[in-house]
VEXKOLPA-778607 format. One line per 3 residues: number of its first residue (from 1); for each residue x, y, z of C-alpha. Coordinates in steps of 0.1 Angstrom, whole numbers. Last residue first. Layout:
% residues N
NUM> X/Y/Z; ...
//
This chain:
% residues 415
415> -137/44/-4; -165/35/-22; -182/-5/-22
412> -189/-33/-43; -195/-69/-37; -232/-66/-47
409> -221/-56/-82; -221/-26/-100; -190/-20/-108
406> -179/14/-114; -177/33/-144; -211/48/-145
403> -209/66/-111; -236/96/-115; -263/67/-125
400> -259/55/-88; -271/87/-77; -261/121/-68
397> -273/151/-42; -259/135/-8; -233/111/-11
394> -244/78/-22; -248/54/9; -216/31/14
391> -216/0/-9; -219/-31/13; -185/-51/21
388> -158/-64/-4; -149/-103/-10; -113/-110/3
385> -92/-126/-21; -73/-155/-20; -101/-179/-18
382> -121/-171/-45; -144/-143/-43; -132/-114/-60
379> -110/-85/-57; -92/-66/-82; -122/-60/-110
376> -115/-63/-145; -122/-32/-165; -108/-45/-195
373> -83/-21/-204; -72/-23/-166; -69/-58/-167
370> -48/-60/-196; -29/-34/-185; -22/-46/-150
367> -12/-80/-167; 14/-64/-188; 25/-48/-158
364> 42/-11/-147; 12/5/-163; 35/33/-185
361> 68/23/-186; 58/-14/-185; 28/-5/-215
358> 56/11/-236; 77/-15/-234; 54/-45/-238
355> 43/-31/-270; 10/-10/-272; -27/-20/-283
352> -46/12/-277; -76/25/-253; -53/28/-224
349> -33/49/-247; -53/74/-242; -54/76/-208
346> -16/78/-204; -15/100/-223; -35/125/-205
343> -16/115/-176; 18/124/-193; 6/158/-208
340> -8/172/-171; 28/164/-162; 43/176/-189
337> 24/210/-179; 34/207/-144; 0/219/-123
334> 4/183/-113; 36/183/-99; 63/155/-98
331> 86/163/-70; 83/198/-54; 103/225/-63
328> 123/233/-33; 112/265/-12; 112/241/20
325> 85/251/45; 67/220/40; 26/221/45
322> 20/210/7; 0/237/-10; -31/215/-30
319> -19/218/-61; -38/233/-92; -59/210/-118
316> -73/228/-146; -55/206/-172; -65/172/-155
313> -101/178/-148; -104/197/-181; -93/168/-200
310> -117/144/-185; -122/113/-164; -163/100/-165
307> -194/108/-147; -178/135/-122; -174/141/-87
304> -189/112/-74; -169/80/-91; -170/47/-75
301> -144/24/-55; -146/-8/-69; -108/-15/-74
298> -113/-23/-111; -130/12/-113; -102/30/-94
295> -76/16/-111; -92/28/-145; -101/66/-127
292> -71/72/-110; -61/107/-126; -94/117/-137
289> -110/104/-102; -85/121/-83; -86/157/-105
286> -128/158/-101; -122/151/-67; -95/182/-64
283> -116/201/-88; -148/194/-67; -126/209/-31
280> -113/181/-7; -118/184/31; -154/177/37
277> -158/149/9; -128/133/18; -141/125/52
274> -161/101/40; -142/69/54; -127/86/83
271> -152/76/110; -150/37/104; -132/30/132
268> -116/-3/146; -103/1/184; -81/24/202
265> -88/56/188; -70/90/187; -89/114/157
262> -77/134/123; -45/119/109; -56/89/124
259> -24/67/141; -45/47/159; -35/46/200
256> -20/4/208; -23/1/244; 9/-16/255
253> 15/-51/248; 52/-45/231; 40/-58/199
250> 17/-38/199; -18/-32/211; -58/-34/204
247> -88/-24/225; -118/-51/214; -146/-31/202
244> -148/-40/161; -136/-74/170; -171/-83/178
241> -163/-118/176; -132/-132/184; -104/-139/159
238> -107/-174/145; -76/-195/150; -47/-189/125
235> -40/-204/93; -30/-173/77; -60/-179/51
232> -80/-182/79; -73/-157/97; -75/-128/65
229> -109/-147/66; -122/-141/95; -107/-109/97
226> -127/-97/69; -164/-108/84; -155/-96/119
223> -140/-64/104; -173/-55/84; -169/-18/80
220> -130/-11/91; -118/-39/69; -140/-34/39
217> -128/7/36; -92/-6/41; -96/-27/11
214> -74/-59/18; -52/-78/-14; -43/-115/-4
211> -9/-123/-22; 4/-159/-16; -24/-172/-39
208> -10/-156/-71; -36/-149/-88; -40/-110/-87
205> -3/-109/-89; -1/-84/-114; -36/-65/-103
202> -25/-57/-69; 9/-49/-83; -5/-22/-103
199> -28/-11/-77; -1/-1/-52; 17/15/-84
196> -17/37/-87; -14/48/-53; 18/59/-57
193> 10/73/-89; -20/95/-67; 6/105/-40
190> 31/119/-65; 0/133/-79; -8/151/-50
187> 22/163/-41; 40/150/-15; 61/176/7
184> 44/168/41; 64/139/40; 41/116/59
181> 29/107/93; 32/139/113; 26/159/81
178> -9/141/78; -21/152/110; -50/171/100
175> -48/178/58; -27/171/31; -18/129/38
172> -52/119/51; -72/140/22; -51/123/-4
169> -62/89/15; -92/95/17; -94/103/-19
166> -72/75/-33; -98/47/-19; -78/25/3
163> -55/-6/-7; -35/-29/15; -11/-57/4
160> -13/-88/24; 21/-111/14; 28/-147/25
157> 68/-154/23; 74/-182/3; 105/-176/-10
154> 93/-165/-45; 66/-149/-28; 90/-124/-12
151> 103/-117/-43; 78/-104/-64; 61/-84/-35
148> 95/-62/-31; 83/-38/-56; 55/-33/-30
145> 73/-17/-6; 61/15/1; 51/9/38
142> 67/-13/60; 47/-45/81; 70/-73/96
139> 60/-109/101; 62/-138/120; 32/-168/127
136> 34/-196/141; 48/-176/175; 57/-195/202
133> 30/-199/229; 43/-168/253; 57/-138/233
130> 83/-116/242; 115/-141/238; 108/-164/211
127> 91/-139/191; 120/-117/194; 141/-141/182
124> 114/-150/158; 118/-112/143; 159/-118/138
121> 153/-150/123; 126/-141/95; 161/-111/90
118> 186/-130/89; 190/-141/52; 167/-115/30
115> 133/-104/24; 118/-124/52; 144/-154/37
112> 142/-186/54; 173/-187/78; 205/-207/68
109> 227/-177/74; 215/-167/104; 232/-138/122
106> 216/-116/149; 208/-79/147; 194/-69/176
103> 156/-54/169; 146/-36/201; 157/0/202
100> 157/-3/164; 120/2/161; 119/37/169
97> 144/51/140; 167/73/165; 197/52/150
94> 190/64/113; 220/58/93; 232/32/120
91> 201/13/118; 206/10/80; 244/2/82
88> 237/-29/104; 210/-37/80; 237/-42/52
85> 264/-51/73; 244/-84/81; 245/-98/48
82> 223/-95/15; 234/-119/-7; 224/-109/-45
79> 205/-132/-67; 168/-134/-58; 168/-99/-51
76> 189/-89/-83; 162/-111/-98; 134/-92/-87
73> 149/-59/-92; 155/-73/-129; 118/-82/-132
70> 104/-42/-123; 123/-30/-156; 155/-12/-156
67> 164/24/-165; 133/37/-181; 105/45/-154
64> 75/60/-167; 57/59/-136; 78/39/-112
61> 58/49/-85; 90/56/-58; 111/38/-36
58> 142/54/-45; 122/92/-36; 150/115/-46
55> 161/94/-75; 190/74/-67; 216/81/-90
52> 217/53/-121; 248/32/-127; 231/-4/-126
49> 246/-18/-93; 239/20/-80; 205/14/-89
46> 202/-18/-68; 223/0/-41; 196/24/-39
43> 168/-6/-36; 189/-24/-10; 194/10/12
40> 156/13/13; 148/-18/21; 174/-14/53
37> 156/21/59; 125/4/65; 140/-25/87
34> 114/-23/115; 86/-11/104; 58/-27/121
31> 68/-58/138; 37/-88/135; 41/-116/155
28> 8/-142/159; 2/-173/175; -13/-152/203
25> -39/-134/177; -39/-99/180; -10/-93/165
22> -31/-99/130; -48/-67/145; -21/-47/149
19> -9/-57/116; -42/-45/98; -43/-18/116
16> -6/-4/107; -14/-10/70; -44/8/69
13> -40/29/34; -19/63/53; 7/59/31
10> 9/28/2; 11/-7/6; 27/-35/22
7> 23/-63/51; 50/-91/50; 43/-126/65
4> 63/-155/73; 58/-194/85; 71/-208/114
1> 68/-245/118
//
């Protein structure tokens, strides 16, 4: 028996390691990205079903979205057939897209749903052919997905959602390399309610045990300890030890290069994890932890830059320049001042009793909020969640007593 596997989260969070090194395993098949623009085509004609123009990011945060709540994507999902035209049209809108020199389209209607008729049998195809024993395990890895989380577990599909502390990965997207691997327009608090969304989910489905959430930051410090377990709850064999040293590769066998905004590696590092600090000014971390402060408390990544989110980190906030020569306005700025209004609402009314509504518009889940209000952490340590690595060492100059929002807990850890 084959079972499936999806791999989501935001930009830059470690989702490409994590499914190079679930390929690792010979029972394992994990393509990265190979029907992104065919997820992307389902969620515009989702809006178009409703009568609403595609915004100009479709699979976007969601932040104080009004024209259809995240259920009725779910059921739309669970409802509409999704044939072979549809990914057929995706490939052809982007033919130079690198993973459609090897996907064929092949028809299955009776095929367990990936995220829709075809597609599980279109990756164990390739299985079948490329990869000597069968594969148990079949998968696909795409970014920015998570609203599709709801109905992949619906069918069954197994789904690892990856995190990373918002700060690394602000500093991934602006600075080095970033503008290969991401629009180089994304402002910074586009990025930051993206990350927040990525949270959001985490939180909603915290007990679902088809969901596993993975801290990049645990992953790339103890990865014999996480893989382990990621293994086991995929029912594979063990991974070997020392992990951390093996060279890794794709799904083709060739020698897999990290896709670091700032280094070329082969293997597991932990070098970017701090980076931040180097690259991001104090109002810029002082802006972060203001903006993602609640997720980033329940997440267990701790505050430097200031004890607590303020007003003044919010209102005094300027963009980093985004490395796009367009002269278009960018898409949701935080030097906007209904912007900077929005967020500092949105903190408020973290400490009020609001009606379903209001908290899906602005927390995306009712279960998110609740958690959130409470300070309940993401992760813990039953079996469908990974338990997080050692703390990292305080950066220089502060203490623990500088971080009072964040857990304090042996399981915690920064970044």
């Amino acid at each position: 028996m084959t079972n499936n596997l999806f791999i989501t989260g935001f930009l830059r969070s470690g989702t490409t390691l994590v499914d190079k090194l679930i390929n690792f395993s010979p029972r394992a098949l994990i393509v990265s990205q190979p029907l992104f623009y065919a997820y992307l085509n389902i969620k515009k004609r989702f809006l178009e079903s409703l009568g609403l123009p595609p915004p100009t990011y479709p699979l976007g945060n969601l932040f104080l979205q009004t024209g259809f709540q995240s259920e009725q994507f779910t059921s739309y999902l669970d409802s509409t057939p999704i044939d072979d035209r549809w990914i057929e049209e995706a490939f052809i809108a982007c033919p130079q897209y690198e993973q459609s020199r090897y996907i064929t389209w092949r028809k299955s209607p009776d095929s367990p749903a990936l995220f829709c008729p075809g597609v599980s049998h279109t990756l164990r195809h390739w299985a079948l052919k490329h990869r000597e024993p069968i594969s148990t395990l079949v998968g696909s890895k795409e970014v920015l997905c998570e609203e599709f989380i709801p109905h992949l577990i619906n069918q069954g599909t197994r789904v690892i959602l990856v995190i990373r502390d918002p700060r690394a990965v602000v500093a991934s997207i602006k600075f080095g390399k970033g503008h290969v691997y991401a629009n180089p327009r994304l402002t910074t608090l586009y990025i930051l309610r993206q990350w927040r969304k990525s949270i959001a989910f985490a939180l909603a489905f915290r007990s679902d045990s088809r969901l596993l959430t993975v801290r990049y930051e645990d992953l790339v410090q103890k990865p014999d300890l996480v893989l382990s377990q990621v293994f086991t709850w995929l029912d594979l064999p063990s991974p070997p030890n020392a992990i951390r040293d093996v060279p890794l590769y794709d799904q083709h066998g060739e020698a897999w290069i990290g896709n670091s905004s700032f280094e070329k590696y082969s293997t597991i590092s932990n070098h970017s994890l701090t980076r931040y600090r180097e690259l991001l000014d104090p109002d810029t971390l002082r802006y972060i932890e203001a903006i993602c402060g609640p997720e980033m408390k329940v997440s267990g990544y701790r505050f430097e830059a200031s004890k607590t989110p303020t007003r003044v980190a919010i209102n005094n906030f300027r963009e980093i320049p985004t490395n796009s020569s367009s002269g278009a306005t960018p898409v949701e700025s935080g030097s906007d001042p209904e912007n900077r209004k929005a967020e500092l609402t949105r903190l408020q009314y973290l400490t009020e009793d609001l009606p379903i509504k209001e908290i899906n518009r602005w927390f995306l889940f009712e279960k998110a909020f609740t958690r959130l209000h409470a300070g309940a952490p993401v992760l813990n340590n039953s079996p469908q969640h990974l338990p997080t690595a050692d703390t990292l060492p305080p950066r220089s100059g502060t203490t623990p007593e500088a971080w009072p929002h964040a857990t304090r807990d042996s399981n915690d850890q920064p970044e």
